[in-house]
ROGU-44121 format. One line per 5 residues: number of its first residue (from 0); their letters; for each residue x, y, z of C-alpha. Coordinates in pm, whole numbers, plus 32768, in hexadecimal, padded with zeros to 4 digits. Layout:
<rodos>
NUM) A) X Y Z | ... $
</rodos>
This chain:
<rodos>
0) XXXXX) 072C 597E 4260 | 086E 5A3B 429C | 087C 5B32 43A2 | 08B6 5CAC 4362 | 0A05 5CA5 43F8 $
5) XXXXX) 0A35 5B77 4308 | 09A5 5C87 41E9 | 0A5D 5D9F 4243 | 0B83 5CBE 4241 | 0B77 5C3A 40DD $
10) XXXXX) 0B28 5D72 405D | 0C75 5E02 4124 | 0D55 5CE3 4061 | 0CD3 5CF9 3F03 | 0D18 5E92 3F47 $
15) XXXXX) 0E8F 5E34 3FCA | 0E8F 5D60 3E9C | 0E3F 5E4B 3D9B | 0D32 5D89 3D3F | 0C18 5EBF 3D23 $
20) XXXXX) 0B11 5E7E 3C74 | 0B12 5D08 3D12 | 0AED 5D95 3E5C | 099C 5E8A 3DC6 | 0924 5D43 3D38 $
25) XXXXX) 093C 5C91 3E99 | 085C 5DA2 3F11 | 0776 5DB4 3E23 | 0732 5C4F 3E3D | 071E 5C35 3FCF $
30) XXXXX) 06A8 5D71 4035 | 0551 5D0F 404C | 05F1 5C29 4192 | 05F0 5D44 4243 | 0521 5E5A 42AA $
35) XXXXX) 056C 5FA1 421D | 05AF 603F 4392 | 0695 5F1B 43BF | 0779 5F7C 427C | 0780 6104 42B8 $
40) XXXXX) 07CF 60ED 43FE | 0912 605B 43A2 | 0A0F 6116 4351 | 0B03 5FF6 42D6 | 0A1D 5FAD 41C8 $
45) XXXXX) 0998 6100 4171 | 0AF9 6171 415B | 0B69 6056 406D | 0A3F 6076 3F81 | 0A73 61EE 3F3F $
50) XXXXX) 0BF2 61A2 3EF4 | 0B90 6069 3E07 | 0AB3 616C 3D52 | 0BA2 6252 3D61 | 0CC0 6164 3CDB $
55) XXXXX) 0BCC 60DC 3BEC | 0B86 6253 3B5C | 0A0E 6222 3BCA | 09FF 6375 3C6B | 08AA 63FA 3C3F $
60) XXXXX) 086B 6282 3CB8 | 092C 62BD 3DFD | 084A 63F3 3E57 | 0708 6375 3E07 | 0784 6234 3EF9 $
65) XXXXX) 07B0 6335 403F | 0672 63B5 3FC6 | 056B 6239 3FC7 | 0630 61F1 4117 | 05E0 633D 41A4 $
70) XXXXX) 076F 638C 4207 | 078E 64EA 4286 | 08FD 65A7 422F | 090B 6664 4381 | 09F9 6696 44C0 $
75) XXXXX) 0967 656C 455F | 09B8 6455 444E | 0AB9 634E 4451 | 0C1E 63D3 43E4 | 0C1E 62B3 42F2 $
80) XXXXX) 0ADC 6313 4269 | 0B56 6485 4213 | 0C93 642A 4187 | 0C22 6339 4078 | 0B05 644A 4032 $
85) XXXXX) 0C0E 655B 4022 | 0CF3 6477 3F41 | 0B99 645F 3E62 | 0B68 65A3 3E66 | 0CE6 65F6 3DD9 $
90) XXXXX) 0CBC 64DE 3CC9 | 0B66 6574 3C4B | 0BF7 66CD 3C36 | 0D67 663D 3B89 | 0C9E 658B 3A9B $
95) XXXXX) 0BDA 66B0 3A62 | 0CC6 6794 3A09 | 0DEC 669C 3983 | 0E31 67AA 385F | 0EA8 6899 393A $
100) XXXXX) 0F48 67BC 3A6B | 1098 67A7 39CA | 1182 67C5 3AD4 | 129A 6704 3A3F | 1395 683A 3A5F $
105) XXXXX) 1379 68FF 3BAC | 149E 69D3 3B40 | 13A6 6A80 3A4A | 129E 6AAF 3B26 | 12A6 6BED 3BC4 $
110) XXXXX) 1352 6C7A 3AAE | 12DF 6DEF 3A73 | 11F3 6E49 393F | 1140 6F8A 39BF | 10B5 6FC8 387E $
115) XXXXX) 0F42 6FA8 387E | 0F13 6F25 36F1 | 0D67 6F03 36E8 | 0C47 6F80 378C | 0C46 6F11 38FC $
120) XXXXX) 0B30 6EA9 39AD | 0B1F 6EA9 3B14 | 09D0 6E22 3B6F | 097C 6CCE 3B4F | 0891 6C00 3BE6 $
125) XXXXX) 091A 6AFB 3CF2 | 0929 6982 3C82 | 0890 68A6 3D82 | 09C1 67C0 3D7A | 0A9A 6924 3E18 $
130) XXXXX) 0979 6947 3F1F | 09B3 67F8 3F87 | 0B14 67D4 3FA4 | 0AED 6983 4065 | 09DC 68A9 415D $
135) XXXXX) 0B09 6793 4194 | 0C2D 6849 41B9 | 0BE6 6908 433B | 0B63 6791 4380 | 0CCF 66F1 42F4 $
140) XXXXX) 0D5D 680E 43A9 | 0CD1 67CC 450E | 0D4F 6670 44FB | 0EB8 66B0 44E7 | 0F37 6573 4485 $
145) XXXXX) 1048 6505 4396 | 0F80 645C 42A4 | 0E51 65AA 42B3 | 0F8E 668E 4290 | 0FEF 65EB 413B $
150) XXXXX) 0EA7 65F4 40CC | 0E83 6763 411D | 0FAC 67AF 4055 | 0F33 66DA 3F23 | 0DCC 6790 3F06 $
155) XXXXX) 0E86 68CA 3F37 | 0F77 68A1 3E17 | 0E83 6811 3D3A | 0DB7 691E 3D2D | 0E77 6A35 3D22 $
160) XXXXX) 0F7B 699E 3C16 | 0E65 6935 3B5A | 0DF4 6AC8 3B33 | 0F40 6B5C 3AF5 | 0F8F 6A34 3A0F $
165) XXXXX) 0E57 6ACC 392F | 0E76 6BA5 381B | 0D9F 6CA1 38BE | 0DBB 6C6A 3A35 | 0CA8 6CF3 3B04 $
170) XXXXX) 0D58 6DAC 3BF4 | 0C23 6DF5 3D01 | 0BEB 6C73 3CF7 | 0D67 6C75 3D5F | 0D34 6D5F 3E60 $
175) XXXXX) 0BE4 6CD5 3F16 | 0C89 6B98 3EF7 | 0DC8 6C0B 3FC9 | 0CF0 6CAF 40CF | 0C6F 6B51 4124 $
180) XXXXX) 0DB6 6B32 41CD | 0E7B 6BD3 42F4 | 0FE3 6BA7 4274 | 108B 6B64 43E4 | 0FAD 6A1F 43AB $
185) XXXXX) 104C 69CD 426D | 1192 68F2 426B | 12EC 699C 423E | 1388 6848 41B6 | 1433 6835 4078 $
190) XXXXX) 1417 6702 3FC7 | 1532 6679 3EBF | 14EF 6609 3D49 | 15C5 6557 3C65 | 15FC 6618 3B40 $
195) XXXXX) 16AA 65D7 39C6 | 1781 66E3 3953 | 1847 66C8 3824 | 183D 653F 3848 | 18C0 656C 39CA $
200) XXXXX) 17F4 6503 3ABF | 17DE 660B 3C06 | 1717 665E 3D4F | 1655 67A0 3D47 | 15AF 6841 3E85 $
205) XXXXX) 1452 68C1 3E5A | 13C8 69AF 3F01 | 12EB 6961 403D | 1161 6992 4053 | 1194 6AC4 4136 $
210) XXXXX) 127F 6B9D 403C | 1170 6B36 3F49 | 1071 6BB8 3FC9 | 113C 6D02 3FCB | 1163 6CEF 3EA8 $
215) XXXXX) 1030 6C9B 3E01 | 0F76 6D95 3EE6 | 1047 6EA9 3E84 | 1037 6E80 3D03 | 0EBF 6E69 3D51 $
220) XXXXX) 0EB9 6FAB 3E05 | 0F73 7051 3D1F | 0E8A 6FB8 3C0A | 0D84 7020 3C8B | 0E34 71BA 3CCC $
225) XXXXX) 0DE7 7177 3E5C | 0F41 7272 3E8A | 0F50 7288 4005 | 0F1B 7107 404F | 0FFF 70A7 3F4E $
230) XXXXX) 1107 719F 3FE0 | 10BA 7133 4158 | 10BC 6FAE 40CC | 11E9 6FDC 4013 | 12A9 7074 413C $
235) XXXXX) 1233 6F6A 41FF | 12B4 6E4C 411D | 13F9 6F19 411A | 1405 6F04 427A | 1385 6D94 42D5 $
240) XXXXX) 1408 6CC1 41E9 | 156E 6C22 4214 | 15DA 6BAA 40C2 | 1542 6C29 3FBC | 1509 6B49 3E5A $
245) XXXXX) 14D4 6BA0 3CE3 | 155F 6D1C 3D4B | 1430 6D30 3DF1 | 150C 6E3D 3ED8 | 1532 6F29 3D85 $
250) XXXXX) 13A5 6F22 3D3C | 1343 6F4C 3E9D | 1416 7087 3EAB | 13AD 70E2 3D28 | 1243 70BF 3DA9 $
255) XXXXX) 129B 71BC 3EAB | 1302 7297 3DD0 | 11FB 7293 3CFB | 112E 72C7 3E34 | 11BD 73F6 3E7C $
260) XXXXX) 11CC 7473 3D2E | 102E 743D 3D3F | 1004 74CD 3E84 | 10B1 7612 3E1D | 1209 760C 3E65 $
265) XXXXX) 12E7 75DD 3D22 | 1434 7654 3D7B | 1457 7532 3E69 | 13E0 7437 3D77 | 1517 74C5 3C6C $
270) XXXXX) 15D5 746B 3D3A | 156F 731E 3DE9 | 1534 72A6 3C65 | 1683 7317 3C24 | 1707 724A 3D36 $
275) XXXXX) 163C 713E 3CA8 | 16C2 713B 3B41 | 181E 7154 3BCF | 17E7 6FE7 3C51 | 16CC 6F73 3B1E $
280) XXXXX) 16F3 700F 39FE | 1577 6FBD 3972 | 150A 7089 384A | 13A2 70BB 3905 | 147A 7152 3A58 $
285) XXXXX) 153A 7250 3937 | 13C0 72A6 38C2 | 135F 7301 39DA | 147F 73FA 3A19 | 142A 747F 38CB $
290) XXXXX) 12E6 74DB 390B | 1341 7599 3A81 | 1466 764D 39A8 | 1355 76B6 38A1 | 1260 770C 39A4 $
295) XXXXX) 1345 77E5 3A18 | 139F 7885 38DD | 14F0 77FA 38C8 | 14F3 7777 3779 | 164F 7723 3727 $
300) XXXXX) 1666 762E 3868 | 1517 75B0 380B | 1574 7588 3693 | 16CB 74FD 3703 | 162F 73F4 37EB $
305) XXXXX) 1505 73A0 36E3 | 15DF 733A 35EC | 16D9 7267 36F4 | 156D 71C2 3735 | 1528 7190 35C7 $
310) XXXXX) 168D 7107 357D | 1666 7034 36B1 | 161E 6EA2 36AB | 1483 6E84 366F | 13AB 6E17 3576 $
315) XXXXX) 132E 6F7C 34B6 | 11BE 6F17 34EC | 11EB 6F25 364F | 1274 709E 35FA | 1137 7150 354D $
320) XXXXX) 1115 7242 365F | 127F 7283 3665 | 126A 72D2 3501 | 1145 73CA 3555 | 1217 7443 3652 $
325) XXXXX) 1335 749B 3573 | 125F 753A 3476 | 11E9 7620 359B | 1359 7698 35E1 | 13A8 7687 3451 $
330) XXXXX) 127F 7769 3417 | 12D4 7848 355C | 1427 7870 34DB | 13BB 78F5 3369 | 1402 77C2 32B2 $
335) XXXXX) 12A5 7780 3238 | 12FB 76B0 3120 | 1397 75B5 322A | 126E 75DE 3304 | 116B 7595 320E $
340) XXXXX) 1239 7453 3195 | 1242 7406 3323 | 10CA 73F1 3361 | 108D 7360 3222 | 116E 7263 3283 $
345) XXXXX) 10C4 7230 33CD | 0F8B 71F4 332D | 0FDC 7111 31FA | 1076 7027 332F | 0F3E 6FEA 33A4 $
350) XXXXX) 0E77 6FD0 328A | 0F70 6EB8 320D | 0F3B 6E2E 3359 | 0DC6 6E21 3343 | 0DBF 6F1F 3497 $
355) XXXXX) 0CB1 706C 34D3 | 0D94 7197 3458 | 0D3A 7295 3567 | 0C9F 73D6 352D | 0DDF 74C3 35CB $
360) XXXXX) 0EA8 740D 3450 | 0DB6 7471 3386 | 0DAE 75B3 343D | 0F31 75FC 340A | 0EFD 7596 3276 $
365) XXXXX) 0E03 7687 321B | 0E9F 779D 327B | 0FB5 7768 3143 | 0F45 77AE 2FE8 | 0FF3 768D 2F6B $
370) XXXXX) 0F77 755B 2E99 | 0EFC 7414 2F9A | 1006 7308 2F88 | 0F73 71F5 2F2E | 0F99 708E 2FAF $
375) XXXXX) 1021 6FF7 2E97 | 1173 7108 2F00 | 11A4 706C 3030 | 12D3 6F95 2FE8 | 1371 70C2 2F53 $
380) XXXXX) 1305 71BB 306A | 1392 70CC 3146 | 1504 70C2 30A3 | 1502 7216 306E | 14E4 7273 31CE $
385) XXXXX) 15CE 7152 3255 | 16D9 71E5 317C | 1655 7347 3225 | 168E 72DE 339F | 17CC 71DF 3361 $
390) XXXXX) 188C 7331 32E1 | 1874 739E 3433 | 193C 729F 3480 | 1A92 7304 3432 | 1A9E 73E9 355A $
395) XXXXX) 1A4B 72B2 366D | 1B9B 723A 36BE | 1B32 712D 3753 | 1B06 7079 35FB | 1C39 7126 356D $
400) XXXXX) 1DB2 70C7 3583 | 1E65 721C 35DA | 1F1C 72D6 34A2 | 204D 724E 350F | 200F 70FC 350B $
405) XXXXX) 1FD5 6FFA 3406 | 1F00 6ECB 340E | 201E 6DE0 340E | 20D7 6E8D 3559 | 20C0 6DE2 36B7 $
410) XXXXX) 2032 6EFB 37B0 | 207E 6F17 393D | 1F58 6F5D 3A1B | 1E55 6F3C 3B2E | 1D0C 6EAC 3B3D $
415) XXXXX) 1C6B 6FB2 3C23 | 1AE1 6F43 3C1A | 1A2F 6DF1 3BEE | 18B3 6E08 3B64 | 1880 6CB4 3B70 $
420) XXXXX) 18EA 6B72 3C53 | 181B 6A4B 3C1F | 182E 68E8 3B59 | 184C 699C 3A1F | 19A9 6A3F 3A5D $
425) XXXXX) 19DB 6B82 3AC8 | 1A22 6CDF 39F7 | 1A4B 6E3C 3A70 | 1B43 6F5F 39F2 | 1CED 6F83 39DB $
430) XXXXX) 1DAD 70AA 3A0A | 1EB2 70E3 3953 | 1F5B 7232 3920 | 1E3C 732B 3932 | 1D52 7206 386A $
435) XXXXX) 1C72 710A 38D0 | 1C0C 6FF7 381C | 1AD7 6F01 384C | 1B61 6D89 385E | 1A85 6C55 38BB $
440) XXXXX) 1B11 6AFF 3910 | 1A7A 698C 38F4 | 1A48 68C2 3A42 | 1B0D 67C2 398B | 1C5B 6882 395F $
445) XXXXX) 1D4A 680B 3A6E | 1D71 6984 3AF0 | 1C29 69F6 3AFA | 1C10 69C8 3C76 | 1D3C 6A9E 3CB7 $
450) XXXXX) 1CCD 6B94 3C1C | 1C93 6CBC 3D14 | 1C82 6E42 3D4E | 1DD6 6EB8 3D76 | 1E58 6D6C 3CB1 $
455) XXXXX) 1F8A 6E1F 3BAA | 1F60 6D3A 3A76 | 1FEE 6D40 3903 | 1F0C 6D44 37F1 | 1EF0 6DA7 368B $
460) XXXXX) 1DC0 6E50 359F | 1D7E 6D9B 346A | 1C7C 6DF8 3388 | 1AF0 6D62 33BC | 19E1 6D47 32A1 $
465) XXXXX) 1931 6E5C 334B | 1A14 6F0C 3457 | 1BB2 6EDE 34E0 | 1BD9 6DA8 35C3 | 1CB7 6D7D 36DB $
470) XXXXX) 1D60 6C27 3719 | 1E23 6C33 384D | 1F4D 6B46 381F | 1FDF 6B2B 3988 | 1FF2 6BB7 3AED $
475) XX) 20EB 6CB6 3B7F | 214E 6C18 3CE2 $
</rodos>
């Protein structure tokens, strides 16, 4: 009869060798060698099986195995032992919620879209697989270790990129989850992926576990309309964090404004979301605005700054409660046939869209006289009012060559703000004469680095299907 070190041992090389569900068969066939003390007091061979089970997809298999051996997950087990558990643990809850663990593109992650579309709900009732992996994580924690610290920062990610990943994340989840965590204990490394752009191949920084956290927790917060932690977190990310990823820097300060704005204090907020949009010009940030304008009765900046938001890159179903918004200043204004096309707008959107038409729409609409557009009018409704906010248009020079200039003539100036710097080019704004113009250039154009505030360039408007384009042709030196 083979000895348990012998055991343990051939179960350790069929693991090496990939050769899972061999080693569970060796088990299962000399177990009974050995006395069930014997086998859970070792932690070479507990730790394999769980990761042969886990490699093997047997999950459910892998818990009910720490239960018939009696193996207790607490701050006196083997580090081996808690390891493969946690990497069972992280596998159960991937496969779990594969649909919405599609992390391929980290760019697009914390990309804003404020707009809450359907009912939220923000109860929910606590999955046994998150209270086990909340019961490991202090444990993981107090070990300190390379391989615990990797671990940590898997079960972390999973879970929370899981729920934002959803169509409906459940932002308290999100924020119960964070507070499992002191972030000083979370790792401010930033890991490098390989990613495909346009057929090029290129390194991209992500973000670490720490700014994360920040980041998550604050959306969370301000989710969940917690004002005065999300301001005090928000500061705090503002302040701690070193290098900042996704422009996580713009919606840690947006979130501050939009703290402040809650707490009471709007004039600050103008202008801190001005400051913003200066540096992201996001048709939700311009929103916003338009709302502080109108809630201070300063309807032509609010109109004028509704309809840069409506004009502004954005699918329109992400915009219903802009439209409402603009029928509100329309209807303000006395132009009630406007108004009344506005809401009616807002709420054939989400009807399309299969989405609960709030009360305040139908609200707005019955206080008109006029015939209920039906759904079947969308398309047209639509067009109509696209034609409507493009004619405002012709007064943004910023996608308009001046009067005296025609498409075909080479322009002189200075590129004097970049929105964007990252491995899909840059863009940002010329001056030239008392004009600017919006230009955006591909990482693959040989002068796309050099590109730079202050950089004197020539360029020329030609006309675009929807809007002027610039093509710069050369640098000034």
């Amino acid at each position: 009869m083979a000895s348990l070190f012998d055991f343990s041992r051939q179960i350790s090389d069929l693991k090496k060798a990939k050769k899972y569900s061999e080693a569970l068969s060796y088990f299962k066939e000399n177990k009974t060698s050995f006395s069930k003390e014997q086998l859970s007091n070792n932690e070479y061979i507990v730790s394999d099986l769980i990761s042969c089970l886990r490699y093997t997809n047997q999950f459910d298999a892998g818990f009910q195995f720490l239960n018939i051996y009696d193996i207790k997950i607490d701050d006196s087990q083997k580090e081996r032992i808690l390891t493969a558990y946690g990497w069972l643990l992280w596998s159960k809850y991937k496969a779990e919620n594969e649909n919405a663990s599609n992390f391929d593109d980290e760019t697009q992650f914390f990309d804003e879209d404020e707009e809450d579309f359907q009912q939220q709900n923000f109860h929910y009732d606590k999955s046994e697989l998150i209270e086990r992996i909340e019961t490991l994580i202090p444990i993981l924690l107090g070990l300190n270790s390379d391989f615990s610290k990797t671990l940590v920062s898997n079960l972390f990610s999973i879970v929370l990129k899981s729920e934002k990943n959803k169509p409906a994340p459940n932002w308290k989840l999100v924020n119960d989850f964070c507070n499992q965590f002191v972030p000083i204990q979370l790792s401010t490394d930033c890991s490098t992926i390989q990613v495909e752009r346009k057929g090029r191949t290129q390194d991209m920084e992500l973000a670490s576990d720490f700014e994360n956290w920040y980041a998550y927790k604050t959306k969370a917060l301000m989710k969940l309309g917690e004002w005065q932690e999300c301001f005090d977190t928000s500061k705090e990310a503002l302040e701690k964090i070193d290098n900042f990823h996704y422009s996580n820097d713009i919606w840690f300060s947006r979130r501050v404004a939009l703290s402040k704005k809650n707490l009471g204090n709007a004039e600050d907020t103008i202008e801190e979301l001005k400051t913003i949009l200066r540096k992201k010009r996001e048709w939700f940030i311009q929103k916003e605005l338009a709302e502080l304008y109108f809630e201070k009765d300063d309807l032509d900046a609010a109109f004028k700054m509704a309809i840069d938001a409506i004009n502004n890159f954005g699918p329109l179903e992400f915009k219903v409660d802009l439209l409402y918004l603009i029928g509100k200043i329309l209807n303000k204004q006395g132009q009630s046939d406007l108004a009344f096309k506005h809401f009616s707008l807002s709420k054939l959107v989400r009807q399309d869209e299969e989405w609960k038409v709030p009360q305040k729409v139908f609200d707005e609409l019955n206080q008109f006289g006029q015939s209920e557009i039906s759904l079947s009018e969308l398309k047209n409704l639509k067009s109509e009012l696209k034609k409507y906010w493009n004619g405002f248009n012709k007064n943004d020079n910023r996608k308009k060559a001046p009067k005296h200039s025609s498409n075909s003539e080479n322009l002189q100036g200075e590129i004097i703000k970049l929105l964007h710097d990252n491995e899909r080019g840059k863009d940002g704004f010329i001056k030239s004469d008392d004009n600017e113009f919006y230009f955006s250039a591909s990482p693959n154009w040989h002068l796309t680095t050099e590109l730079t505030v202050g950089t004197k360039v020539i360029f020329k408007v030609i006309p675009a299907k929807d809007r002027k384009k610039v093509r710069i042709l050369r640098l000034l030196k």
